[in-house]
N, C-alpha and C positions, 0 to 999 in steps of 0.2 A: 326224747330230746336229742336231737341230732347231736355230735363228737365236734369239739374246735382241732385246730391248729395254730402255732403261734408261729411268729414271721421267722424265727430261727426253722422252724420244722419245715416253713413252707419254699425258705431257701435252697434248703438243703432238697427238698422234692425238687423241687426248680434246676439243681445241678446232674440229680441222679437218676428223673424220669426221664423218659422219650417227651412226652409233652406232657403238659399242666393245664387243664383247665380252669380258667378263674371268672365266674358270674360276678359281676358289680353291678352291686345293685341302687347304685346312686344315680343322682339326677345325670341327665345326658350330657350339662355343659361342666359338671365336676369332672366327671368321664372321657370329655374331650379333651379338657387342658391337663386333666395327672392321671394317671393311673400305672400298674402292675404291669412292668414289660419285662421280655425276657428271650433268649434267641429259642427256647421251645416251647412259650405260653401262648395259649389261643385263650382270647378274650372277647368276653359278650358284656354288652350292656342292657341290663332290663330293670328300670327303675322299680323298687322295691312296691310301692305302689299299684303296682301291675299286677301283682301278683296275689293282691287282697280282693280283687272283683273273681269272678267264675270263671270267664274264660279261659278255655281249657285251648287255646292256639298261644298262649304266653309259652308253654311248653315243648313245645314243635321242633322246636332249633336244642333244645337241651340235651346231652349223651347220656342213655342206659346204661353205656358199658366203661362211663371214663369216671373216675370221680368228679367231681365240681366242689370246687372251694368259692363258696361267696362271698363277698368283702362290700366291705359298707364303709364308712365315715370313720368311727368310731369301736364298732362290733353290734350293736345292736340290732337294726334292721337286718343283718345279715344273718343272725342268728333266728328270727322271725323267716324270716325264706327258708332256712337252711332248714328248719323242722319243718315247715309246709311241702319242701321237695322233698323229706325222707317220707313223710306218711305218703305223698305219691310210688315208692318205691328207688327213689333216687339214691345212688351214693354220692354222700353230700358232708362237707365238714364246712366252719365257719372261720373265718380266719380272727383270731380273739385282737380286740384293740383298733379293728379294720386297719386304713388307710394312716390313721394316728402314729400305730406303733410301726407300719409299716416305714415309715418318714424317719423314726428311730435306730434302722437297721444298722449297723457298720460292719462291713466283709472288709477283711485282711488280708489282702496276699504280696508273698512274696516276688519280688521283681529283681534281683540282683543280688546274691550270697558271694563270698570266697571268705580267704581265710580271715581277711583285712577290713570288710562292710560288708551288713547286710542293708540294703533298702526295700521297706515295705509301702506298699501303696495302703490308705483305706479308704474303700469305695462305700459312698452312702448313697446306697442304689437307688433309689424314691427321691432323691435329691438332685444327682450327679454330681454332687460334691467328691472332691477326692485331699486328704493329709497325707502327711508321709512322716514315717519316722526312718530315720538313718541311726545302725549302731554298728560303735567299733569298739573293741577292747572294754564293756562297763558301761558306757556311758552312749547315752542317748541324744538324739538332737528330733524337736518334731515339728512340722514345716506346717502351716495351716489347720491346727486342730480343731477338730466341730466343736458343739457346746457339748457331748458326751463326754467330759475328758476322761472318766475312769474307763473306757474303752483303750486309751494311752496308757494309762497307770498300770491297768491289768493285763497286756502285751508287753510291758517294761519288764513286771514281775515273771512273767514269763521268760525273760531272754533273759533276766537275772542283770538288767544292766538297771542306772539310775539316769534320770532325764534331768540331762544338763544346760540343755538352749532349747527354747521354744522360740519359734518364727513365726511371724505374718506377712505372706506377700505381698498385703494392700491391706486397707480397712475393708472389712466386704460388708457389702450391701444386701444380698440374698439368704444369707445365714450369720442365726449370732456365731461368733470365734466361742473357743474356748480356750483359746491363749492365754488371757492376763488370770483366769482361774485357775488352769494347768499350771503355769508358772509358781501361781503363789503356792499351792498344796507340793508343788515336788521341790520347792525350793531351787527350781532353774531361773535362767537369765531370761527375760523377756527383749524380743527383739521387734522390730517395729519401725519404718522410717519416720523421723517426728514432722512433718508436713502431714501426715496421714492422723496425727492424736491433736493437732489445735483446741485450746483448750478441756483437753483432758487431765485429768487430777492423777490420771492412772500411771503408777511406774512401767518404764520401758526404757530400755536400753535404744539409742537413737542405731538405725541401720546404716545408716551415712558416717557413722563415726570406724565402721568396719570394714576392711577391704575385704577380710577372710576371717574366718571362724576354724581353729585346730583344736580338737577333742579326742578323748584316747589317747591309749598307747602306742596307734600308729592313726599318724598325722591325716588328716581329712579334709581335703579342703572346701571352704564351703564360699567359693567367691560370690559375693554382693553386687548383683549387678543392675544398676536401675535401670529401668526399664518403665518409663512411662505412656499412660496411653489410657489406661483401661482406669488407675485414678494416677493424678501426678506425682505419685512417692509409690509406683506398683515397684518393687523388686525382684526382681529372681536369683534362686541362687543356683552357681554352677558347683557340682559334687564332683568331687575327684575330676575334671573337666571329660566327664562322662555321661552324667546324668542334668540334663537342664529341667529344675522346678521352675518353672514360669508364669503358677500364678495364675492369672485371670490375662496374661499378656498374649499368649499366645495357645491355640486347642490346637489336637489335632486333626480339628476339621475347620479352623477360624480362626478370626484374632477377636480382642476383648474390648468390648461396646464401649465408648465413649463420650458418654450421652448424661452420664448418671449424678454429671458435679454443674449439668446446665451449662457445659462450653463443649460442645461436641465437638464443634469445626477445630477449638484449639485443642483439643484433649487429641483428634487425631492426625492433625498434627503431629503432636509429640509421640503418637502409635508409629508413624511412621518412621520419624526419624529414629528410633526401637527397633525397627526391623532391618532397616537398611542403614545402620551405622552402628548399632548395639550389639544387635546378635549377627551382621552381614559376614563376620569375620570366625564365626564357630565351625567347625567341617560339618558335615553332611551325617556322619554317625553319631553325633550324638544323642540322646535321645531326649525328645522333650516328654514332661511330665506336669501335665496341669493340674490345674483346683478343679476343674469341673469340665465336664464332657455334656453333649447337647441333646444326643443320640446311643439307643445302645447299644448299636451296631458298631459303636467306638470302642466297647469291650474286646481287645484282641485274642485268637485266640490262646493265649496266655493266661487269660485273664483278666487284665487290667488294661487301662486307659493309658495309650501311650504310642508314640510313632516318632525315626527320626528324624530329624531335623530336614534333609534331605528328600524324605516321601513326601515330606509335609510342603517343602516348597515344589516339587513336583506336584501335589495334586491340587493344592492352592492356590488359584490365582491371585488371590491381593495379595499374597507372597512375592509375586514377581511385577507387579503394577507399580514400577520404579517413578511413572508419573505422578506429582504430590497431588498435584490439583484432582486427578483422578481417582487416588486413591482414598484422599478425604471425603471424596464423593460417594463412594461406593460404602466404605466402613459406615458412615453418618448414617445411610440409607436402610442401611442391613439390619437396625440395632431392634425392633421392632417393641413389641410391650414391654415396660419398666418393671423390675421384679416389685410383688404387692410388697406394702410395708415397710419399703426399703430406706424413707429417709428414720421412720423409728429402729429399725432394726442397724444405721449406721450410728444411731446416738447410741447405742446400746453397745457397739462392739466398740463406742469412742469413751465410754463409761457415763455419759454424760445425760444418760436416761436408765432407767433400772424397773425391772419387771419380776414378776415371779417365776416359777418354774413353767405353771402351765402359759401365762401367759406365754411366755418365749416359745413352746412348744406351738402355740393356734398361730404365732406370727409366722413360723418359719413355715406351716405345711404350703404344699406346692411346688409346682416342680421351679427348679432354675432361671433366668432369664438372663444368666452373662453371659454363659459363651453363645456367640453367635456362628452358626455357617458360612461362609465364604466360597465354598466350594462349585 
């Protein structure tokens, strides 16, 4: 029986090899819309299927001399190939949980240390989802967290700080939060603009009732700034007036679709007047830091998802398309497929629909569908 891998090991090869090769062996149109990317992964698609008739040309294009790691839905099929390429001579490992646990991943890195804050990104690379935690002196603040919250809990314990504000930039549609859970288990503040929880039962602290947020020992500022467009209560907030979290408002390859509440024309609208009166007035270095990235060539290399303000409206043209009527045009246009599941999966981040674990898990797989390109 061919050797697994699991998506920590396969990460970690992903960072430390020259390249990776990865056989998926799912259907072609699964293939098309998600899969395993990475700036040194080379990727084949040969449905698992294929591989149970004799011909012996399914093989052709396969490396002797690279490993191949096969990945499936789930693990199983993959592991069905993965012993049918080792008795051919192959070096071959499966990836355990396939595509599933892959969707589960969350990468940590550091974006900004000194003596005063650290701010960390976490990339959920199969998603393009991105949270953030900010810690100063103890205590924690964390900005859009996935549904893993012990991911948060277990990097808290680590820096030895305790998590005192959790945030949400918007309600999202493409993945459940794990905000009002995070909150309740660490015993922090839930934050949230209340346009965004309409009939929700669920505690939150209203984001409009805050201009700024001070936590620690040395003062942090966390200014509240709305910023609508992408839903009409989206928020960002500006950190030390250095770092802009922006949410689902603004990428750094696009701005954030506004399609998904059934008024596009007026949601972008209010995208515009966000860019060109909201944030028109921030300098050029600061740096923006979204929820979610489109592309993985949006990984800098630092590491993380993020560009400033200034590249961004440099390489952006709806950044500079000061014409409204054109601009509404153009955003409207761009917004393309609606993420699957996403009015269940907003009742859900609104509390007002409830699921099991695995359900939550089959709703979220797939990749993103907010941020859009502009470029």
């Amino acid at each position: 029986m061919a050797d697994s891998i699991t998506i920590e090991q396969l990460h970690q090869k992903m960072n430390q090899d020259d390249s990776v090769f990865i056989l998926d062996v799912r259907n072609p149109e699964d293939y098309s819309e998600w899969k395993i990317e990475g700036h040194n992964v080379q990727s084949m698609n040969i449905p698992y299927f294929d591989f149970l008739d004799e011909d012996e040309t399914v093989y052709k294009d396969l490396p002797k001399d690279t490993e191949i790691v096969v990945v499936c839905a789930k693990g199983g099929s993959s592991e069905m190939v993965a012993d049918i390429l080792e008795e051919k001579g192959y070096k071959v490992r499966s990836l355990k949980e396939g595509m599933a646990g892959w969707s589960q991943l969350y990468v940590p890195v550091t974006i900004a240390v000194d003596e005063k804050v650290k701010l960390v990104q976490f990339n959920r690379l199969a998603k393009g989802c991105l949270s953030y935690m900010v810690v100063s002196e103890g205590s924690a603040l964390v900005v859009d967290p996935g549904r893993k919250i012990d991911e948060y809990i277990d990097f808290a314990k680590q820096e030895n700080v305790k998590i005192a504000h959790v945030m949400d930039t918007h309600l999202h549609a493409d993945h459940i939060s794990g905000g009002i859970d995070l909150a309740k288990q660490t015993g922090a503040t839930y934050y949230i603009s209340s346009g965004e929880m309409q009939g929700s039962d669920q505690p939150f602290e209203p984001l409009e009732k805050h201009s700024h947020i001070q936590f620690g020992a040395v003062d942090v500022e966390i200014l509240a700034m709305p910023t609508p467009g992408h839903t009409p209560g989206s928020t960002s907030f500006l950190v030390n007036r250095k770092f802009l979290l922006s949410g689902d408002t603004i990428f750094v390859g696009g701005l954030g679709r506004p399609d998904l509440g059934g008024k596009a024309k007026e949601w972008a609208q209010s995208l515009y007047d966000t860019v060109f009166k909201k944030v028109a007035d921030l300098p050029d270095d600061v740096l923006v830091l979204p929820t979610h990235y489109a592309d993985i060539k949006e990984i800098n290399e630092n590491g993380y998802v993020g560009a400033t303000l200034g590249d961004i409206r440099r390489s952006n043209e709806i950044m500079r398309t000061t014409d409204m009527e054109k601009f509404t045009e153009q955003v409207v246009s761009a917004v393309g497929e609606t993420p699957p599941n996403y009015e269940r999966i907003v009742g859900i981040n609104r509390g007002t629909e409830h699921v099991t674990d695995q359900e939550a898990m089959e709703l979220e797989i797939g990749p993103n569908r907010c941020a859009v390109h502009h470029q």
